[in-house]
PyMOL Python script that loads the backbone (N, CA, C, O; Angstrom):
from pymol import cmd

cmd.read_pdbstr("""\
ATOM      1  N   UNK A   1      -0.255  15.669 -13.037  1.00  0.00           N
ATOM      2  CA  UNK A   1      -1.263  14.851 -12.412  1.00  0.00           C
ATOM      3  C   UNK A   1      -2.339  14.549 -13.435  1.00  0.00           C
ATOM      4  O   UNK A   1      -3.389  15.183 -13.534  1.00  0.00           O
ATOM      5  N   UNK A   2      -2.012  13.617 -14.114  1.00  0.00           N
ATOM      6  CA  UNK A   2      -3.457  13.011 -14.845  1.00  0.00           C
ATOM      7  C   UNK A   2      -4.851  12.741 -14.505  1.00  0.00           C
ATOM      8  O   UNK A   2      -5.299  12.000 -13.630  1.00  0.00           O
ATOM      9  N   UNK A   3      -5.457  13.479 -15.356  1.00  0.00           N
ATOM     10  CA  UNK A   3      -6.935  13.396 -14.725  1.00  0.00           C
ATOM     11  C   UNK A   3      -7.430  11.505 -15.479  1.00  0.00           C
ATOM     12  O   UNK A   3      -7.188  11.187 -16.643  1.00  0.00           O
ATOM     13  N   UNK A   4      -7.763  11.050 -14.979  1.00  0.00           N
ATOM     14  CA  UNK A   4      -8.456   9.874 -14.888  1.00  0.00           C
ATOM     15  C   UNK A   4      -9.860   9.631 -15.425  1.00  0.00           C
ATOM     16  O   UNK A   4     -10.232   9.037 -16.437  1.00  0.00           O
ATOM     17  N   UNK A   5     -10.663  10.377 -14.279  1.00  0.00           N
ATOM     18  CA  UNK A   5     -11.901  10.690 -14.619  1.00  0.00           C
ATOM     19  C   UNK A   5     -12.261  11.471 -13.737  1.00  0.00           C
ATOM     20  O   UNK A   5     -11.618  11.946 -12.801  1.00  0.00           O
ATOM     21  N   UNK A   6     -13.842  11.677 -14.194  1.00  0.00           N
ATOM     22  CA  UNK A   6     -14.887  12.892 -13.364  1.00  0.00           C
ATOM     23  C   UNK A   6     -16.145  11.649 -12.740  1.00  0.00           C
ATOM     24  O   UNK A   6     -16.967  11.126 -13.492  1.00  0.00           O
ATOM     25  N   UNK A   7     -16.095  11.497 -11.957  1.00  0.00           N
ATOM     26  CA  UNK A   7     -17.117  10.669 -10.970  1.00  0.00           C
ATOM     27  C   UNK A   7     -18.191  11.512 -10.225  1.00  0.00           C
ATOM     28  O   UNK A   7     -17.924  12.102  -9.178  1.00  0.00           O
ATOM     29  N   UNK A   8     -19.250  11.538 -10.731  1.00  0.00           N
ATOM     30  CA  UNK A   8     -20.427  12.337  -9.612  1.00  0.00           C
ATOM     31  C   UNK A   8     -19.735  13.832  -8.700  1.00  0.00           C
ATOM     32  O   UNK A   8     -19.944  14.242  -7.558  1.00  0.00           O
ATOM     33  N   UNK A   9     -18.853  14.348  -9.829  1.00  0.00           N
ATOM     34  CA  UNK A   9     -18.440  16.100  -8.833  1.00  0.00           C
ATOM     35  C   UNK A   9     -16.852  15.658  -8.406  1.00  0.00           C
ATOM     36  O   UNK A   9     -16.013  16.379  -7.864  1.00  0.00           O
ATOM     37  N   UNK A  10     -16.730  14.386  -8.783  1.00  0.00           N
ATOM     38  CA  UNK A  10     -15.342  13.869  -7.880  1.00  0.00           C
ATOM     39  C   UNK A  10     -14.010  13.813  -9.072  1.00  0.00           C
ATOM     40  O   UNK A  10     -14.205  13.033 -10.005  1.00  0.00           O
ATOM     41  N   UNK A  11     -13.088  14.359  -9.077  1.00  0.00           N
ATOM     42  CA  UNK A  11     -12.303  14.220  -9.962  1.00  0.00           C
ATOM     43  C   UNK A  11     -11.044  13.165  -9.592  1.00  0.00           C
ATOM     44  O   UNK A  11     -10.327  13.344  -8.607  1.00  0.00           O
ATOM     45  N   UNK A  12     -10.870  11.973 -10.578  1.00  0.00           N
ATOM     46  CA  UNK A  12      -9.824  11.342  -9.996  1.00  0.00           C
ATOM     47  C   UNK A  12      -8.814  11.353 -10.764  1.00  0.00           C
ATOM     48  O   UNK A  12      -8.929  11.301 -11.989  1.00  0.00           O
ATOM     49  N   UNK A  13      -7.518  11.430 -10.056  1.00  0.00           N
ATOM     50  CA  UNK A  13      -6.348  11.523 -10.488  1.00  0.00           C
ATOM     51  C   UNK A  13      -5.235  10.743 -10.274  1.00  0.00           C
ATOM     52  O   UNK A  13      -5.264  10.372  -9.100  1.00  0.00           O
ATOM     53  N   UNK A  14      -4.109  10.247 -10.943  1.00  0.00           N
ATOM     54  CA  UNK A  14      -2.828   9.456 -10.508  1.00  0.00           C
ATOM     55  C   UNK A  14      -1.836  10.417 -10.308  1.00  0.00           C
ATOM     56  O   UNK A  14      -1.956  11.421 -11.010  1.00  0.00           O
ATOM     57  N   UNK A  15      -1.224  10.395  -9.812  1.00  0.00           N
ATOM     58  CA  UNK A  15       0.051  11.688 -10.087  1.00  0.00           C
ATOM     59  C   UNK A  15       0.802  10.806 -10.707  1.00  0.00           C
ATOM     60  O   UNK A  15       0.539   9.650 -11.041  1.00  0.00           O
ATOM     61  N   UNK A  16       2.080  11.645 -10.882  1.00  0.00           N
ATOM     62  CA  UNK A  16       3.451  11.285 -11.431  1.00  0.00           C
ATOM     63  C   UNK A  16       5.096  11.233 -10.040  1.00  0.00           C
ATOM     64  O   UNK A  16       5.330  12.117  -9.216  1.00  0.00           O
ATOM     65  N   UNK A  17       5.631  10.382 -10.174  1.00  0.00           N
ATOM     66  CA  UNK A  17       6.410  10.201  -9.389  1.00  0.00           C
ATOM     67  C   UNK A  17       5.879   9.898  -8.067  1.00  0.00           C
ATOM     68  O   UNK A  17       6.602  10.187  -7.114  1.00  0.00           O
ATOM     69  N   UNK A  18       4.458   9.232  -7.782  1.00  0.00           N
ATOM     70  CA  UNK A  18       3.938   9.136  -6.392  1.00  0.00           C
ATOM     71  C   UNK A  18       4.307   7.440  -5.453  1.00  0.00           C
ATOM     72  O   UNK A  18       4.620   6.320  -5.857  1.00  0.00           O
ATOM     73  N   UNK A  19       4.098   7.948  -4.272  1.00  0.00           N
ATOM     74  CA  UNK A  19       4.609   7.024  -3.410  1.00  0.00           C
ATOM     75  C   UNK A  19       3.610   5.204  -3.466  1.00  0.00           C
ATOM     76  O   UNK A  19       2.690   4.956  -4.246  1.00  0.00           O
ATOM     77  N   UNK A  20       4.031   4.483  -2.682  1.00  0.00           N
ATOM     78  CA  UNK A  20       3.362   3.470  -2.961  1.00  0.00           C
ATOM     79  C   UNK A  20       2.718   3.512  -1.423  1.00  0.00           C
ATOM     80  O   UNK A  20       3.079   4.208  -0.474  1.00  0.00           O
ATOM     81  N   UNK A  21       1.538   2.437  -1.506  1.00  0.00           N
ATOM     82  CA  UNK A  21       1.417   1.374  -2.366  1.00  0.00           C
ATOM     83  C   UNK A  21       0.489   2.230  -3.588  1.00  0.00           C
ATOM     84  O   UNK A  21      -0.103   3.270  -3.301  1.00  0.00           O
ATOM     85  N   UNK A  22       0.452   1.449  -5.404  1.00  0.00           N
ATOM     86  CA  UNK A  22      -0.300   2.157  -5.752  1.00  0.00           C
ATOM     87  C   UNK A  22      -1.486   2.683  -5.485  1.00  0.00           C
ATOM     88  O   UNK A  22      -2.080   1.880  -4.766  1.00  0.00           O
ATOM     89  N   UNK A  23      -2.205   3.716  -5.715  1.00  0.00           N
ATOM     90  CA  UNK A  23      -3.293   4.379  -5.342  1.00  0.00           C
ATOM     91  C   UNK A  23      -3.907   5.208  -6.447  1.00  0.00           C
ATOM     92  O   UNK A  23      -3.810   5.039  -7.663  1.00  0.00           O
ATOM     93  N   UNK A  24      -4.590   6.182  -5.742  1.00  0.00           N
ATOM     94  CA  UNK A  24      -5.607   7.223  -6.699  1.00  0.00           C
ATOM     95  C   UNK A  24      -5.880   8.244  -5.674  1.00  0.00           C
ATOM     96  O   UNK A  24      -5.562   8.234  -4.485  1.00  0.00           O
ATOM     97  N   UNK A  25      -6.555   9.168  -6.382  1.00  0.00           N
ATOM     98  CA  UNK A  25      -6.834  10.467  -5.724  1.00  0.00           C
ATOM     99  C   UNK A  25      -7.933  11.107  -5.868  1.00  0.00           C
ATOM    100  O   UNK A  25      -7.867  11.729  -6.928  1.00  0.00           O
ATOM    101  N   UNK A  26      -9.189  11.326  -5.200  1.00  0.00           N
ATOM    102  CA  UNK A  26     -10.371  11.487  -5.304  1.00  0.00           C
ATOM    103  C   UNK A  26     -10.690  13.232  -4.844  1.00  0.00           C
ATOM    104  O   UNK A  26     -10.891  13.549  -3.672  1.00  0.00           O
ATOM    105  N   UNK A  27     -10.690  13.924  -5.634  1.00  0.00           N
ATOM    106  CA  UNK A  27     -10.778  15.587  -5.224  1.00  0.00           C
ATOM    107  C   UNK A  27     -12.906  15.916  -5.608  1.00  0.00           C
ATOM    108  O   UNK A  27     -13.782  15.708  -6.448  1.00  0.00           O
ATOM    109  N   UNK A  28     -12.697  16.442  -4.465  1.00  0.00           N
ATOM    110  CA  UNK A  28     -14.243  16.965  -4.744  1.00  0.00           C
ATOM    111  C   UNK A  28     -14.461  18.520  -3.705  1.00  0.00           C
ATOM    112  O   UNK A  28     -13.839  18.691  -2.657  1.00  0.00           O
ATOM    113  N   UNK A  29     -15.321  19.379  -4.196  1.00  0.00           N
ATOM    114  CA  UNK A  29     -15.659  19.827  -3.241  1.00  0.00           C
ATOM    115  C   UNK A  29     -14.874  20.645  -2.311  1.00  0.00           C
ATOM    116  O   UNK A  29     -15.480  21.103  -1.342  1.00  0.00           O
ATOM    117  N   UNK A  30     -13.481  20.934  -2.462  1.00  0.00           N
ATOM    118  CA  UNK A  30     -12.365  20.892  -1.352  1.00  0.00           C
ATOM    119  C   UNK A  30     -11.821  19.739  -0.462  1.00  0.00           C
ATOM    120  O   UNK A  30     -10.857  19.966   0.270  1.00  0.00           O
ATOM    121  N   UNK A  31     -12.281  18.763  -0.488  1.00  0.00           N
ATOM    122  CA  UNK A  31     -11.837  17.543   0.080  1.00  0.00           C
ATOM    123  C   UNK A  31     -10.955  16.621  -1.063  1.00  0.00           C
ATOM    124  O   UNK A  31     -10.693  16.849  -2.244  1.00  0.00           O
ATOM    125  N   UNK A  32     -10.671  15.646  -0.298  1.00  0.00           N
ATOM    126  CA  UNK A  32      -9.327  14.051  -1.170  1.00  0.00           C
ATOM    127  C   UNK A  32      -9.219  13.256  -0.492  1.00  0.00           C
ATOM    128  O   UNK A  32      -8.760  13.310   0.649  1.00  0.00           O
ATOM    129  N   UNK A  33      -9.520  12.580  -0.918  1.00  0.00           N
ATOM    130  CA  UNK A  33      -9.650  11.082  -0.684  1.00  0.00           C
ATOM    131  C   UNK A  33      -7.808  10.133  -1.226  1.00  0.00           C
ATOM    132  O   UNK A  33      -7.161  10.420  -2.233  1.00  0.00           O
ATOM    133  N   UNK A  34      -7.654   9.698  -0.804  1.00  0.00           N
ATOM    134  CA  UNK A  34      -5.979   8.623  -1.081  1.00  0.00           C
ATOM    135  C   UNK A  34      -6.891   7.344  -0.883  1.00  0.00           C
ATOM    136  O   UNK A  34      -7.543   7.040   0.115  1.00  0.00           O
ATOM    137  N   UNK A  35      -6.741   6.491  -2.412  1.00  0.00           N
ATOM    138  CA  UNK A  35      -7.749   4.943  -1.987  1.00  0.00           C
ATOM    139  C   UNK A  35      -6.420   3.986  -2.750  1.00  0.00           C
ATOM    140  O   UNK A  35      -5.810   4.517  -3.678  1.00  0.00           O
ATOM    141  N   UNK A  36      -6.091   2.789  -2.364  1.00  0.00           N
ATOM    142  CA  UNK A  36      -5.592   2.071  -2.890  1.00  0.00           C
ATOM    143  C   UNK A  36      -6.264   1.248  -4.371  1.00  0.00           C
ATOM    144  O   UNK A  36      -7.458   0.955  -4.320  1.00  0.00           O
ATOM    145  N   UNK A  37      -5.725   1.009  -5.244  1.00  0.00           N
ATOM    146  CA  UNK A  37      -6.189   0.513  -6.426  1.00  0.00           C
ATOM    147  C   UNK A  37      -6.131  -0.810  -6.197  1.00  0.00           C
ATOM    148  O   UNK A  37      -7.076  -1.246  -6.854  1.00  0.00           O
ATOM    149  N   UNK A  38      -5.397  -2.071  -5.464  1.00  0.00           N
ATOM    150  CA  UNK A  38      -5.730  -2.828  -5.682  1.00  0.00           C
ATOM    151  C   UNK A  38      -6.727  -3.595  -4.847  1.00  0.00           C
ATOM    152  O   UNK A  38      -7.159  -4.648  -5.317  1.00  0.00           O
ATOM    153  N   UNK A  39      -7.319  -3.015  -3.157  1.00  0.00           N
ATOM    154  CA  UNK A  39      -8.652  -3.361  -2.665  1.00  0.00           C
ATOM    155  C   UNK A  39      -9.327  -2.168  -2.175  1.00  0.00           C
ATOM    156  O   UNK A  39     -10.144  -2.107  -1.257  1.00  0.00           O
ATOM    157  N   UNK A  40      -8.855  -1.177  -2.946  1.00  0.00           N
ATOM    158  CA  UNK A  40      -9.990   0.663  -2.757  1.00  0.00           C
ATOM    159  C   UNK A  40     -10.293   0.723  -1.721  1.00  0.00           C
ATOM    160  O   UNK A  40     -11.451   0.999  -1.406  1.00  0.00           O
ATOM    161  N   UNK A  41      -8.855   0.357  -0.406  1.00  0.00           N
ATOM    162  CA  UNK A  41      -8.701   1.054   0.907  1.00  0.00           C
ATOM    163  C   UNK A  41      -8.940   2.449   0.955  1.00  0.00           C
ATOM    164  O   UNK A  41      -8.429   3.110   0.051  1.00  0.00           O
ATOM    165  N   UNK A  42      -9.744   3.162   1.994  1.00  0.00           N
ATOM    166  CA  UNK A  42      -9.430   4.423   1.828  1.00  0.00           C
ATOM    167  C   UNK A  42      -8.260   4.569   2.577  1.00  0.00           C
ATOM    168  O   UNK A  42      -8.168   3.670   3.413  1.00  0.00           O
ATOM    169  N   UNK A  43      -7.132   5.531   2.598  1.00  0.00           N
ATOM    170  CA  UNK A  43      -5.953   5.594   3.103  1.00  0.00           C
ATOM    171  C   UNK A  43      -5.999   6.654   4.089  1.00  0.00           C
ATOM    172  O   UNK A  43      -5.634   6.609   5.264  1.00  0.00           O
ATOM    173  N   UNK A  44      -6.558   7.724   3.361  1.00  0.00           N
ATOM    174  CA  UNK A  44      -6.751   9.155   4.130  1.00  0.00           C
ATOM    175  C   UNK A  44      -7.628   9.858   3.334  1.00  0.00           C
ATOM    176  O   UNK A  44      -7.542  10.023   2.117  1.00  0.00           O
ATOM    177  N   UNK A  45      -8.558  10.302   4.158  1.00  0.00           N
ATOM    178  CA  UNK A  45      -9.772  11.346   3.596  1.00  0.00           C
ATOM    179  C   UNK A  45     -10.802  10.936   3.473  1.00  0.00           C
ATOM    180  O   UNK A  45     -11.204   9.914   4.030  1.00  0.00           O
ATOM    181  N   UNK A  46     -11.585  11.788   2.563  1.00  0.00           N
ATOM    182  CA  UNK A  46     -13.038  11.405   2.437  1.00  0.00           C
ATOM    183  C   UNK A  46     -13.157  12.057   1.297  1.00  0.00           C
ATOM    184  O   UNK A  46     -12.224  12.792   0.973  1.00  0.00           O
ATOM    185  N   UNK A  47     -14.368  11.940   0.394  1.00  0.00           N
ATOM    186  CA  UNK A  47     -15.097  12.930  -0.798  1.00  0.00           C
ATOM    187  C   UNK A  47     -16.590  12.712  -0.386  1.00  0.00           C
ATOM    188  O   UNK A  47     -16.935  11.652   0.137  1.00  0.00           O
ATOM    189  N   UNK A  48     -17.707  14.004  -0.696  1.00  0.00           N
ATOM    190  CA  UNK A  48     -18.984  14.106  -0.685  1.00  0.00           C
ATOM    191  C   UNK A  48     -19.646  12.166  -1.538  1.00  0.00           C
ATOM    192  O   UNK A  48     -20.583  11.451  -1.183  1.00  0.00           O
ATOM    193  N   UNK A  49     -18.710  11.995  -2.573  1.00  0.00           N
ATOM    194  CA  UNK A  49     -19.282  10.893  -3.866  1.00  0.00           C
ATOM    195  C   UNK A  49     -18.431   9.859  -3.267  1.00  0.00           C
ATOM    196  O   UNK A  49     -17.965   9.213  -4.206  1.00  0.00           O
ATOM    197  N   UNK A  50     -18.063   9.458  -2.298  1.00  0.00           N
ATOM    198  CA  UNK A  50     -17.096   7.962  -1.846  1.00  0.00           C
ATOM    199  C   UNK A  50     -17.677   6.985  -2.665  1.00  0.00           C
ATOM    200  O   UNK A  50     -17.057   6.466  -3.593  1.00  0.00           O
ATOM    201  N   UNK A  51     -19.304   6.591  -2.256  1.00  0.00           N
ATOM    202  CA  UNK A  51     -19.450   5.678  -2.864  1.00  0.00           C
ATOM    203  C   UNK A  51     -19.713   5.270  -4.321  1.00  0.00           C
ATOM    204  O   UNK A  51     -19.676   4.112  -4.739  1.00  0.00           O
ATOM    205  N   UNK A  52     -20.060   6.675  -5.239  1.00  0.00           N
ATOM    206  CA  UNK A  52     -19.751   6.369  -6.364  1.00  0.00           C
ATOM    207  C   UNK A  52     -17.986   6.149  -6.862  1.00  0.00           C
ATOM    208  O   UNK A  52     -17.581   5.427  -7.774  1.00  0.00           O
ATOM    209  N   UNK A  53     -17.574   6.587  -6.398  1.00  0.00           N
ATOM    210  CA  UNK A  53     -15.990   6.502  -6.625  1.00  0.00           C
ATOM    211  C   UNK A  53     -15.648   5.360  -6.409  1.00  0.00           C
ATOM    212  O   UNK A  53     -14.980   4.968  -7.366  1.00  0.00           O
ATOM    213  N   UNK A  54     -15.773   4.455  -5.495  1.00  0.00           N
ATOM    214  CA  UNK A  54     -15.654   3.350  -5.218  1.00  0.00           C
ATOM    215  C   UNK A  54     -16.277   2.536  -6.502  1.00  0.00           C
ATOM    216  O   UNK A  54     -15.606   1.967  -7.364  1.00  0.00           O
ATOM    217  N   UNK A  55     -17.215   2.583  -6.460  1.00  0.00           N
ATOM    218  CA  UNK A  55     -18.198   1.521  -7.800  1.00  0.00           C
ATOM    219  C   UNK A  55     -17.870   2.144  -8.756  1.00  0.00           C
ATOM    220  O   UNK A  55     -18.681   1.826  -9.626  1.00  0.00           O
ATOM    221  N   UNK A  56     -17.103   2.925  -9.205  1.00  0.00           N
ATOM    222  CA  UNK A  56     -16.393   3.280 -10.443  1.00  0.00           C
ATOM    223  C   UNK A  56     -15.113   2.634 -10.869  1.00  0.00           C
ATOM    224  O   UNK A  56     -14.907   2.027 -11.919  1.00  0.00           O
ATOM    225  N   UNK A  57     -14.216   2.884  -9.797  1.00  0.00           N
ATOM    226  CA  UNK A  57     -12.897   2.319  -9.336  1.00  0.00           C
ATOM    227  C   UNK A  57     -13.047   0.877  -9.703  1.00  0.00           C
ATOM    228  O   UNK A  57     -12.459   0.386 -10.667  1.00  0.00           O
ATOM    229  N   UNK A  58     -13.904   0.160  -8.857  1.00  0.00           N
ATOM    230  CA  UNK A  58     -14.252  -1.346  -9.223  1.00  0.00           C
ATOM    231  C   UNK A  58     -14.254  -1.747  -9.976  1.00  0.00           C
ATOM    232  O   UNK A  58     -13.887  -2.911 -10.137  1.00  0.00           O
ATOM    233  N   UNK A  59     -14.827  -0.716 -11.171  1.00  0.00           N
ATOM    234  CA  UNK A  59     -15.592  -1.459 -12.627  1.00  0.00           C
ATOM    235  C   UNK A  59     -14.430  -0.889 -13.470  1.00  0.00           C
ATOM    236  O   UNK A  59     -14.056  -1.528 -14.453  1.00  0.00           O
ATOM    237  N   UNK A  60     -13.820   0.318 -13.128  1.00  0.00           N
ATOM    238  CA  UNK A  60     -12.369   0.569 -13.612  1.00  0.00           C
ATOM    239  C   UNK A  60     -10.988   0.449 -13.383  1.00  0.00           C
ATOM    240  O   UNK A  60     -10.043   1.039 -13.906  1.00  0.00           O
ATOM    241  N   UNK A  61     -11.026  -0.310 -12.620  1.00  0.00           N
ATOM    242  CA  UNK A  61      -9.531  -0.971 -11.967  1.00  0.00           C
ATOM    243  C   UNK A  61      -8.495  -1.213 -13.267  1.00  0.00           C
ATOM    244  O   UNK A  61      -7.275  -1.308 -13.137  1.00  0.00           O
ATOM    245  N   UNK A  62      -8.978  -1.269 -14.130  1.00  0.00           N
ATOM    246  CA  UNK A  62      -7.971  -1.908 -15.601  1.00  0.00           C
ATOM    247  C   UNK A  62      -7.421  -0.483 -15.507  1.00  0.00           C
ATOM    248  O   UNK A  62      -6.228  -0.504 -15.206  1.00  0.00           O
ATOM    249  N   UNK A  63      -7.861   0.607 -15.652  1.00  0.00           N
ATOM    250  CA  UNK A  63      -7.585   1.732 -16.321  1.00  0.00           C
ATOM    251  C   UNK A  63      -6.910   2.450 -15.135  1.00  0.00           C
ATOM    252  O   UNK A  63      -5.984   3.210 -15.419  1.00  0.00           O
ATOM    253  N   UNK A  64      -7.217   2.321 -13.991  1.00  0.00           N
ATOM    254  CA  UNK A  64      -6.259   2.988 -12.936  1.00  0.00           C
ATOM    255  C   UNK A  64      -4.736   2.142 -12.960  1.00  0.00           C
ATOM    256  O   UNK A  64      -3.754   2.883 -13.017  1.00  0.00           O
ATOM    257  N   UNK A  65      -4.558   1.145 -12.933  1.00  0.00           N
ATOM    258  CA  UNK A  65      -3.835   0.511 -13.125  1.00  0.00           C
ATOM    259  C   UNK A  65      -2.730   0.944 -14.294  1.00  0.00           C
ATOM    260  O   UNK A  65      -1.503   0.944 -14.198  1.00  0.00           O
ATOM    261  N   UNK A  66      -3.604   1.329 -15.484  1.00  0.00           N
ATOM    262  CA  UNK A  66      -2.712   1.627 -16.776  1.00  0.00           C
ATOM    263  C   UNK A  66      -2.531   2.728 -15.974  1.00  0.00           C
ATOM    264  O   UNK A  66      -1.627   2.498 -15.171  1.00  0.00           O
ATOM    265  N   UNK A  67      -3.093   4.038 -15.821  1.00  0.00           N
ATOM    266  CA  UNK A  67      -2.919   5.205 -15.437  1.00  0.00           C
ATOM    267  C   UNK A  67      -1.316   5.027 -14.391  1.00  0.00           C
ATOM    268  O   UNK A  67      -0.208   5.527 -14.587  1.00  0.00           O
ATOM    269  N   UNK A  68      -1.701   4.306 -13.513  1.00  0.00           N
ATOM    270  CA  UNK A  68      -0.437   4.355 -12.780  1.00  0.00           C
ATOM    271  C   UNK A  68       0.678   3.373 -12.974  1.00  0.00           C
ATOM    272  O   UNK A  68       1.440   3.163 -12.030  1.00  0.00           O
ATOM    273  N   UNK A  69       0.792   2.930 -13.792  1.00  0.00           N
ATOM    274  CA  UNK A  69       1.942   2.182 -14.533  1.00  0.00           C
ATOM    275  C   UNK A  69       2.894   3.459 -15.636  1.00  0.00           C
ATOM    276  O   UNK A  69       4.060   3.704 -15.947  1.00  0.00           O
ATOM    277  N   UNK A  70       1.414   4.020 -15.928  1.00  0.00           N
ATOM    278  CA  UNK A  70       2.175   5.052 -16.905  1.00  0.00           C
ATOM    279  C   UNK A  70       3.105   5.989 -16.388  1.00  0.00           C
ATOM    280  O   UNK A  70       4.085   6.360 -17.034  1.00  0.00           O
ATOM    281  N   UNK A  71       2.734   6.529 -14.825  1.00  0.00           N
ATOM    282  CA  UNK A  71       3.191   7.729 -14.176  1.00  0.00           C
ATOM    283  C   UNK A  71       4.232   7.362 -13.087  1.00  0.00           C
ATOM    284  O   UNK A  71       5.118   8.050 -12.581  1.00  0.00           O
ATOM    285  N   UNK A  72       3.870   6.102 -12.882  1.00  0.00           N
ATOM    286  CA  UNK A  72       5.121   5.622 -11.785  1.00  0.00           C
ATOM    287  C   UNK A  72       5.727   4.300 -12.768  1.00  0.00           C
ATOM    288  O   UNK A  72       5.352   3.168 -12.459  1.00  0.00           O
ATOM    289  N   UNK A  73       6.459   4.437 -13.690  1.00  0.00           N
ATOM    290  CA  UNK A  73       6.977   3.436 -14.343  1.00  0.00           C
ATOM    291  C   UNK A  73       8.115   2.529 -13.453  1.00  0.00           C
ATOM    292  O   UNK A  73       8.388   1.389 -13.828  1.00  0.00           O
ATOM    293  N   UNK A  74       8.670   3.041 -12.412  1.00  0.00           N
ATOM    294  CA  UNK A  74       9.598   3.093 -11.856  1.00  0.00           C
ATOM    295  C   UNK A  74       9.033   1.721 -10.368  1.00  0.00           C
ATOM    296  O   UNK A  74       9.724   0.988  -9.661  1.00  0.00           O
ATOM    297  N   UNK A  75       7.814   1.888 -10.432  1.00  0.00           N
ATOM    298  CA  UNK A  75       7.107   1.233  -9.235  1.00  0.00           C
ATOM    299  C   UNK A  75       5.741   0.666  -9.797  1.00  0.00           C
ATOM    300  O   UNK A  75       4.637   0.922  -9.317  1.00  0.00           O
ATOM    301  N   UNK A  76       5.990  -0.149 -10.894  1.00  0.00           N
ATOM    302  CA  UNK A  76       4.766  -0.655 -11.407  1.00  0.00           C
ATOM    303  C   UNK A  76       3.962  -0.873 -10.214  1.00  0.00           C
ATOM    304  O   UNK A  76       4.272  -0.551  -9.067  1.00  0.00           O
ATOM    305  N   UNK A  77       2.544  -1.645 -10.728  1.00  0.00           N
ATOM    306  CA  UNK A  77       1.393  -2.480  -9.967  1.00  0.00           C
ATOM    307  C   UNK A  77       1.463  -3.673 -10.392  1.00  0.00           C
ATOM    308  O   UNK A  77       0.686  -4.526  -9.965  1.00  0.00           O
TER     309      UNK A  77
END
""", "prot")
cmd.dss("prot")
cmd.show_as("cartoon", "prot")
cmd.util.cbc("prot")
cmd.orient("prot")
């Protein structure tokens, strides 16, 4: 599971071999967040930092994108 980045306490991650549609993974706190990468649906969950995660995501969409191209080669974006 590739770490991505660290957002305000929030750690985000892509896994490897994960289901679609693409997404991300927002861990904070004991909580996770599942957000879609291409309109940062939340899918399931919550984190304490949603909304920085979100306005991160936004301004980093290029790089989640690479991130999960890299790990699901099999199911591009």
């Amino acid at each position: 599971m590739p770490r991505v980045a660290q957002v305000d306490g929030a750690t985000i991650n892509v896994y490897f071999a994960d289901h679609n549609p693409p997404h991300f993974h927002a861990r904070e706190a004991g909580a996770q967040a599942l957000i879609t990468i291409r309109d940062l649906t939340v899918l399931r969950g919550a984190v304490p930092s949603l909304p920085a995660v979100l306005a991160w995501a936004e301004e980093n969409r290029e790089t989640l994108i690479a991130a999960w191209n890299t790990c699901n080669p099999d199911k591009p974006y």
